[in-house]
C-alpha positions as CSV (number, residue, x, y, z in Angstrom):
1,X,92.2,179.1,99.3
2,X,88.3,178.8,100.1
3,X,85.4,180.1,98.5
4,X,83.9,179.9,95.0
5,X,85.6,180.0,91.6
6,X,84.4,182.5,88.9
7,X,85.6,182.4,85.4
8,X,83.3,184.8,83.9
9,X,81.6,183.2,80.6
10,X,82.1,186.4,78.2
11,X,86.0,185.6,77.6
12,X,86.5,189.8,76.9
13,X,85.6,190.4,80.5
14,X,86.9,186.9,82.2
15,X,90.1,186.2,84.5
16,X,92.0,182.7,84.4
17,X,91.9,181.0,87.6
18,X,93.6,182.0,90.2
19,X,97.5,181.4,90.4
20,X,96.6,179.4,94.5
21,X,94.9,176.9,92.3
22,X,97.6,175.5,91.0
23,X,99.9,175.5,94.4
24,X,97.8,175.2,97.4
25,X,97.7,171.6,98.6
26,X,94.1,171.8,99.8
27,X,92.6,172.2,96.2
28,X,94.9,169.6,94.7
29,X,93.0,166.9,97.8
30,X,89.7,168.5,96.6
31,X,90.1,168.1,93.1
32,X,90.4,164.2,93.4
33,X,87.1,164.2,94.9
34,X,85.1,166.9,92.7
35,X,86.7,166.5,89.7
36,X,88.7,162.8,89.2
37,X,86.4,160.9,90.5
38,X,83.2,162.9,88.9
39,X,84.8,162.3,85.2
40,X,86.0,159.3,83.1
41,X,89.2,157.6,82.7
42,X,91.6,155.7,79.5
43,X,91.5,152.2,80.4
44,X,93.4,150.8,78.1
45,X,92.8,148.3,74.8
46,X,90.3,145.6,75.0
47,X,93.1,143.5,74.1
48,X,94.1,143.8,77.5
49,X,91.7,141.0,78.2
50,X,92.5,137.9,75.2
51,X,89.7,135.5,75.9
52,X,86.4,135.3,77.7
53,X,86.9,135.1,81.2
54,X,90.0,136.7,81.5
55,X,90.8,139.2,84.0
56,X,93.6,142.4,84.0
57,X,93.8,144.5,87.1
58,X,95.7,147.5,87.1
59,X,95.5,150.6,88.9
60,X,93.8,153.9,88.3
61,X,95.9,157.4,88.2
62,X,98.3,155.6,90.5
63,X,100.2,158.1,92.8
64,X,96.9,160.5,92.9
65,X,93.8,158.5,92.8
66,X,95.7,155.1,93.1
67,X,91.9,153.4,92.9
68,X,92.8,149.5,92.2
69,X,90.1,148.2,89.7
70,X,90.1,144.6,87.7
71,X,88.8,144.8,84.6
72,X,86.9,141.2,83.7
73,X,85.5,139.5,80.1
74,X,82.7,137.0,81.4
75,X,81.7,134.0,80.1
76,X,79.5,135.9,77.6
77,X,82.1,138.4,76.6
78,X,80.5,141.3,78.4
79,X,83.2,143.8,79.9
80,X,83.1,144.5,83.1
81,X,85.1,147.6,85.4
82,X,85.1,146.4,89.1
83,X,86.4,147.5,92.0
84,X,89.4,144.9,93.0
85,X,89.0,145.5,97.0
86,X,87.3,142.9,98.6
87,X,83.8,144.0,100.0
88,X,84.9,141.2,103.3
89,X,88.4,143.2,105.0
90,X,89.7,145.0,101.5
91,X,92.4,143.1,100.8
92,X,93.3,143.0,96.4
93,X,90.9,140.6,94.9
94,X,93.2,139.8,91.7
95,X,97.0,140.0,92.0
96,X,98.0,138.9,88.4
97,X,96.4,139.0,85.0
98,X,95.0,135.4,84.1
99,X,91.8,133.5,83.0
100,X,89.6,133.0,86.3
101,X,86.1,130.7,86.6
102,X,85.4,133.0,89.4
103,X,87.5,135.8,91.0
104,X,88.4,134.8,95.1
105,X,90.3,136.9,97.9
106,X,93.1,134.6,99.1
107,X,92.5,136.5,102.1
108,X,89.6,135.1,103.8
109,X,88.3,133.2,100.7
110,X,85.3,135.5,99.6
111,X,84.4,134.6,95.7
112,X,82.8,136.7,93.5
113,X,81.6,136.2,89.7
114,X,83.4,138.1,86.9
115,X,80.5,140.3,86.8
116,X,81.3,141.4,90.3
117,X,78.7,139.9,92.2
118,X,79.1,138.2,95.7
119,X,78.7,133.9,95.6
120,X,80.4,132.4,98.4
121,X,82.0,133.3,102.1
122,X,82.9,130.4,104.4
123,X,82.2,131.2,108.3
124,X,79.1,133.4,107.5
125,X,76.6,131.0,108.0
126,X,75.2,133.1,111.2
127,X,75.7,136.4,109.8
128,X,72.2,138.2,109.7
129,X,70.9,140.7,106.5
130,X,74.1,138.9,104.8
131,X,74.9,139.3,102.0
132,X,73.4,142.5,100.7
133,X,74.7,144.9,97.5
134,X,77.0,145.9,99.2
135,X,78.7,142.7,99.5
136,X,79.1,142.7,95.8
137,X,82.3,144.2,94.4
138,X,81.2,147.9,92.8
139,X,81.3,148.4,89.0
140,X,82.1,151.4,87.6
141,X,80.4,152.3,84.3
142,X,82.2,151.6,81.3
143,X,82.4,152.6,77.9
144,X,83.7,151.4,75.4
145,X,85.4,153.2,71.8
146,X,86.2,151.4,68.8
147,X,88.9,149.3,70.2
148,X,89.2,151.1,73.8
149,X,87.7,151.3,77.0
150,X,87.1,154.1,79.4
151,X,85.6,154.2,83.0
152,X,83.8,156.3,85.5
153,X,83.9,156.5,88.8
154,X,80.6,158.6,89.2
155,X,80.9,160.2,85.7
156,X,79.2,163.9,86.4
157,X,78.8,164.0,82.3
158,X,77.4,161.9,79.1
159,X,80.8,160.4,78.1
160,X,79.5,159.1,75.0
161,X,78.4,162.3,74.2
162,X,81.3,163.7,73.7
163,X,82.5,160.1,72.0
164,X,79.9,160.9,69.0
165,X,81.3,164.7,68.6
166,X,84.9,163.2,68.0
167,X,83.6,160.4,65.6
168,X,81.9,163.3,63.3
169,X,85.4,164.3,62.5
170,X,87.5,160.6,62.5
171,X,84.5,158.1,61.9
172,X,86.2,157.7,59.0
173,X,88.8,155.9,60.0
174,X,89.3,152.2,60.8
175,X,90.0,152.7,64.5
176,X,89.9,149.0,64.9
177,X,92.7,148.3,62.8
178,X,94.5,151.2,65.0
179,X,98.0,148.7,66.6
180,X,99.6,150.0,69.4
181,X,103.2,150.9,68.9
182,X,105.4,150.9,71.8
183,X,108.7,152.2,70.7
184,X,106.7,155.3,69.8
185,X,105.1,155.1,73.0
186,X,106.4,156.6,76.6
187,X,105.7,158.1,79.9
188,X,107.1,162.0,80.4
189,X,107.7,162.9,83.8
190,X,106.6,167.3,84.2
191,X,108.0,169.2,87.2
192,X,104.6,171.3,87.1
193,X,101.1,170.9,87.6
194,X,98.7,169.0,85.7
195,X,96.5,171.9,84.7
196,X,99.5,173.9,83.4
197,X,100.1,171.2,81.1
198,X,96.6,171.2,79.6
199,X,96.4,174.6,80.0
200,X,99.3,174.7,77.4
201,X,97.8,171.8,75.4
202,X,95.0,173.6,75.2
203,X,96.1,176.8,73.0
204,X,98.1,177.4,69.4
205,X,98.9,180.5,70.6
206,X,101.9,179.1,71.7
207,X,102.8,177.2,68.8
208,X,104.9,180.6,66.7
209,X,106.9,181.4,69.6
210,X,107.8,177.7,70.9
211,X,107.8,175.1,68.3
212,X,109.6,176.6,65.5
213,X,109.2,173.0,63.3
214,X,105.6,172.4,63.8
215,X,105.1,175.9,62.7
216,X,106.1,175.3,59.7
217,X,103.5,172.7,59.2
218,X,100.3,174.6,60.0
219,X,98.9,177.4,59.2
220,X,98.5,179.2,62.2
221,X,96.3,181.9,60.7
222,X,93.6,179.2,59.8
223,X,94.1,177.2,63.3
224,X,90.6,177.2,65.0
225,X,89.1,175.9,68.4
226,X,85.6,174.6,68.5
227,X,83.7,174.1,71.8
228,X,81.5,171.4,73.4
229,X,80.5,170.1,76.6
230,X,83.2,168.9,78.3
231,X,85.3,168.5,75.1
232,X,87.0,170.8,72.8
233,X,88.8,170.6,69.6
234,X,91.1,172.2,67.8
235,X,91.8,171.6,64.0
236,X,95.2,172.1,62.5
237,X,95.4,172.9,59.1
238,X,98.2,172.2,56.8
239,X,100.5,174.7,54.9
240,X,100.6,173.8,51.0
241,X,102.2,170.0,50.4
242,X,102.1,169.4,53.9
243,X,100.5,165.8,54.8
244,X,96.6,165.9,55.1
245,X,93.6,163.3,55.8
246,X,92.0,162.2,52.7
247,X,88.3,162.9,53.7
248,X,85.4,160.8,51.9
249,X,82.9,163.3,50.1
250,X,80.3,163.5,53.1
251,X,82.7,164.3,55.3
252,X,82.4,167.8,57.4
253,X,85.2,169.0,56.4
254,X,85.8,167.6,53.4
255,X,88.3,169.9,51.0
256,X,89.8,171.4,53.8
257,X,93.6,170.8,54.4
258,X,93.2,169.1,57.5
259,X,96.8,168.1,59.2
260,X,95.7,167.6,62.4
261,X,92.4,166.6,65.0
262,X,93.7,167.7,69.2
263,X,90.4,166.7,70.8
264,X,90.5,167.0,74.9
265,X,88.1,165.5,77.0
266,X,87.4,166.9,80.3
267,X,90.0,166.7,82.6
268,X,93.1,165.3,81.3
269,X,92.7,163.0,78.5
270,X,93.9,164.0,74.7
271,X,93.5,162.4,71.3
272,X,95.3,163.9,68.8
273,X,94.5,162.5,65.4
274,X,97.2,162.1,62.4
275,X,96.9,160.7,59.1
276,X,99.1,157.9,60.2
277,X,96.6,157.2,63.0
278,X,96.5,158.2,67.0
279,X,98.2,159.8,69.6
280,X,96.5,159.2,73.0
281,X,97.9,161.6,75.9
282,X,96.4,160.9,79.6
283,X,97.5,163.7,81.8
284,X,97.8,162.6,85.4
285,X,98.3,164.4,88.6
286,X,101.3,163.2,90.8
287,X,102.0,166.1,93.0
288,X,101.1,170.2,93.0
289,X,104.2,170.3,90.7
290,X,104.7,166.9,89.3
291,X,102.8,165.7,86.5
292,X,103.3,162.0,84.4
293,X,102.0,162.2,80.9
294,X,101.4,158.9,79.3
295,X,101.7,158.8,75.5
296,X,100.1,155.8,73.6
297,X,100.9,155.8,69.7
298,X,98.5,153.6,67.7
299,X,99.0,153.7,64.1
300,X,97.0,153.1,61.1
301,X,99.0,153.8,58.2
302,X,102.9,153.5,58.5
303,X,103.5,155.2,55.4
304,X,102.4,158.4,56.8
305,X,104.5,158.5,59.7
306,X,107.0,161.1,60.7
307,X,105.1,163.3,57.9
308,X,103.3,166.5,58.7
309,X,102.0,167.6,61.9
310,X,102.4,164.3,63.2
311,X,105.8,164.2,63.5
312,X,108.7,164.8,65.4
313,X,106.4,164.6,69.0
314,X,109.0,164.0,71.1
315,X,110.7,167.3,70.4
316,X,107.2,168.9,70.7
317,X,106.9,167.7,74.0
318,X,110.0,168.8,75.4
319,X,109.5,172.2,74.1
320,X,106.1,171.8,75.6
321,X,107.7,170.6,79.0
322,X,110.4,173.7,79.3
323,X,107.6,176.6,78.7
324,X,105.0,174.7,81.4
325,X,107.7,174.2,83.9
326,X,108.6,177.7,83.5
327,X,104.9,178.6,84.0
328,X,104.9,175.8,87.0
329,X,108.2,178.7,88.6
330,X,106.4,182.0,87.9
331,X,103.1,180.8,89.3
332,X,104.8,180.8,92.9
333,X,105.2,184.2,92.2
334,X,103.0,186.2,95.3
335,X,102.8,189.4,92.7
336,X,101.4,186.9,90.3
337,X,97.1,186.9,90.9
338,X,95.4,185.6,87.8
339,X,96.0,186.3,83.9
340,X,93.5,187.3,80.8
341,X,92.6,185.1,77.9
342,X,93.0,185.9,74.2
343,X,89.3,185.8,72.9
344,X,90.3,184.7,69.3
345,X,93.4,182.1,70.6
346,X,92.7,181.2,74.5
347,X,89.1,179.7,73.8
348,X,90.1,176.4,74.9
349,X,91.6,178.0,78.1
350,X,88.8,179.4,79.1
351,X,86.2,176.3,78.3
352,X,88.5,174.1,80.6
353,X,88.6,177.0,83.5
354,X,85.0,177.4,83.5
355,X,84.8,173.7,83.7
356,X,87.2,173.1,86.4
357,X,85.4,176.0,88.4
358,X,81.8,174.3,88.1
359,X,83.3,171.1,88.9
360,X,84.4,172.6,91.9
361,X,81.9,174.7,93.0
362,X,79.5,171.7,92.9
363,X,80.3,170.6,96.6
């Protein structure tokens, strides 16, 4: 499919997009370049990196974007993103996580400082206009949240915009004392496309029909979805006795029987708040109808745990998984065109289709 996208703004009149988004090949290649690499991306902890001058490299949506960064603690303690291609042939600058006094390419021997910058190449003495920026290993911008860290490729938006319109609502909290837990923490493997999943993520209509439990939780008559820039959010409140945050007084919603915080941050990252602490869902791309969902449980108070609307996600996310996948069949449909939103339950649907389309039409 060529041509412009156009998701109408007034969600009475608009029309999702189109079902050859979602399966033609040639969009999934574009998306990469006008959406992935125009956003930001979970890096991980800052744990990741124990000491000053330590360096972790790892790689970046691998099996989509598969862009092999290093991510470096100088000898100041500044973080640093940086591309881990050598600027000399582009052979992997770091192979293995370790403390480095400088980062080399075993390669030819080009060295670079942990901030990126070029230093050394043997053989170049007669090399003219050498070396020049573009010697230098590129750094991404990075930001960093509480105890986590997020990059940009070339970020098309104000990531830590949308960082202060998630800390009105959990400022609260301690994140720093947030501990990953990794038996609570997996990858999920969805035959369907990544859009489908966060177009699901991105509604409680759903949640009466498919997750019977969870249902049971919240009230689904209060549930509400409030728009931003490239974020949205959508607060789950709690039936009576159900497990709730304890607000402090100046808090913006404070009184109100909050079980649950689902922020989304455009395109594919999730942060799903509990009163036991976090649930961090990264959404990436693998194929037109294979999809790996990374879920990384940090947890704040134990106590809490498998209470409330924060329990029991596994099972949410297989329900989850069956209803996309069946979406991910019926969208091959050829008497399938394009759907209508629900103005009072599809808001989120709509925010990230008008999204994708700008994204998109920006080429």
């Amino acid at each position: 499919m060529s041509g412009k996208y156009h998701i109408d703004p007034n969600i009475k009149k608009s029309k999702t997009l189109p079902a050859e988004f979602y399966r033609d090949e040639d969009i999934f290649e574009k998306v990469k370049e006008q959406v992935f690499y125009r956003s930001w991306q979970w890096i991980g902890h800052k744990d990741m990196l124990q000491t000053n001058q330590d360096a972790f490299p790892l790689t970046l949506l691998d099996g989509f974007l598969t862009e092999p960064v290093v991510l470096t603690k100088d000898k100041e303690g500044n973080y640093h993103c940086l591309s881990n291609v050598c600027t000399h042939r582009a052979n992997i600058v770091v192979n293995k996580a370790g403390t480095y006094k400088k980062l080399s390419c075993r390669y030819h021997g080009r060295r670079f400082s942990l901030n990126g910058q070029f230093e050394f190449m043997p053989e170049f003495q007669e090399v003219e206009d050498f070396p020049s920026s573009c010697d230098n290993l590129y750094e991404f911008p990075l930001l960093e949240w509480g105890p986590w860290l997020f990059a940009g490729f070339n970020p098309a938006y104000n990531m830590e915009r949308a960082i202060e319109q998630i800390d009105e609502r959990v400022g609260f909290l301690p994140l720093e004392d947030f501990v990953l837990d990794e038996k609570r923490s997996k990858d999920y493997f969805v035959n369907a496309h990544w859009a489908l999943y966060c177009d699901n993520y991105l509604e409680g209509f759903h949640i009466p029909f498919v997750h019977q439990d969870l249902n049971t939780i919240l009230d689904y008559g209060d549930y509400e979805t409030l728009l931003f820039d490239q974020m949205n959010l959508q607060i789950g409140y709690a039936r009576e006795g159900e497990e709730i945050f304890e607000f402090p007084s100046d808090h913006i919603d404070f009184g109100k029987p909050v079980a649950a915080y689902y922020f989304w941050v455009f395109p594919n990252m999730m942060f799903n708040f509990y009163p036991w602490g976090l649930s961090v869902n990264i959404v990436e791309p693998l194929k037109t109808d294979k999809t790996r969902v990374r879920f990384l449980s940090f947890v704040n108070d134990s106590s809490k745990l498998d209470e409330g609307a924060g329990a029991g996600l596994n099972k949410v996310e297989i329900e989850d998984e069956e209803v996309v996948e069946g979406v991910q069949l019926g969208i091959r449909s050829k008497f399938y065109k394009a759907g209508r939103f629900s103005p009072s339950r599809e808001k989120g649907v709509h925010h990230f289709h008008r999204l994708m389309a700008q994204f998109l039409n920006d080429s």
